[in-house]
N, C-alpha and C positions, 0 to 999 in steps of 0.2 A: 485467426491471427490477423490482426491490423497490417493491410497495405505497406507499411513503415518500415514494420519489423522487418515483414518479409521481402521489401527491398532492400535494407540493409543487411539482412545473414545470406542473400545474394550474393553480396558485394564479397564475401568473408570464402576461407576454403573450412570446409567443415569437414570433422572424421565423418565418416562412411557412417558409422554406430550411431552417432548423433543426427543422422539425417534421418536413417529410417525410423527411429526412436518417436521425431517430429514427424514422419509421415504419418506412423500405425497413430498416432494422437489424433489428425487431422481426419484419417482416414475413420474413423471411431465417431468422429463429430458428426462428420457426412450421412453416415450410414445410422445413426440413431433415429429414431422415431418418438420422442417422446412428445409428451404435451410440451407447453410453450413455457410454464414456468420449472418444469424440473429441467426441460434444453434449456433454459438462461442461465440457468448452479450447472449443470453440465459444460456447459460452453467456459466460463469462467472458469471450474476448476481445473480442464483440461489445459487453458489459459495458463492458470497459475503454475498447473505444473512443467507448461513450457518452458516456461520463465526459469523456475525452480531450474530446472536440467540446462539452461544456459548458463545462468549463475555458477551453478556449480561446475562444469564439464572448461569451459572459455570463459568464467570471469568474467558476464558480462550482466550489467544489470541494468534498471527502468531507470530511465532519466529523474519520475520522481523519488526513487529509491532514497536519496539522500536525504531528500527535501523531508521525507516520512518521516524520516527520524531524528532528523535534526530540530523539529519545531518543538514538537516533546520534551527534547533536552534541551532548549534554550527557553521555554515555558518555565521550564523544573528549575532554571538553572538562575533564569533573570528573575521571572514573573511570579514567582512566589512570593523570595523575598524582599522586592519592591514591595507587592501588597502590604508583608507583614510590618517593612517600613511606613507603610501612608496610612493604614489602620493604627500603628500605636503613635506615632506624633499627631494625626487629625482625631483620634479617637471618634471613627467613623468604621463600622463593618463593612462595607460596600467595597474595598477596598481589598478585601482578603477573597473574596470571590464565594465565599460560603455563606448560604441563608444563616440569618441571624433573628432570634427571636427574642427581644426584651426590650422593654422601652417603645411601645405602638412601633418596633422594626419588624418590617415582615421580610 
């Protein structure tokens, strides 16, 4: 767990439950022995599941949590149908974002 975090659920009072829930994880990290690429999917999904159990337990989540989700839906939201506007008044495909095959377009 990044330096961050764990200054800031420092800062916090936590139930009892929730603390050693986050130790037996860390404690698990410590004490694994794997090679180097299954501890890096190891590390990270212990990660995620800290996360996950903050989230849920106190409501709190990753500063880019929003940011995740918000670009997707303002893509979806603006950036399609822009395209779909400047592909049919330019009648140009490059514009809708999707390869297009006719007319020497690759």
């Amino acid at each position: 767990m990044p330096k961050k975090i764990y200054l800031l659920l420092s800062k916090r009072s936590l139930p009892n439950e929730l603390i050693v829930r986050i130790s037996t994880d860390i404690d698990a990290l410590n004490s694994s022995e794997l090679a180097v690429k299954k501890l890096t999917t190891y590390i990270l999904e212990a990660q995620d599941d800290i996360f996950t159990t903050l989230e849920k337990e106190l409501n709190l989540v990753r500063e880019t949590q929003y940011r995740n989700i918000g670009l997707p839906l303002v893509m979806a939201a603006f950036g399609i149908p822009l395209g779909v506007i400047f592909m049919l008044s330019l009648d140009n495909m490059d514009f809708i974002g999707l390869p297009w095959r006719g007319n020497n377009r690759i």
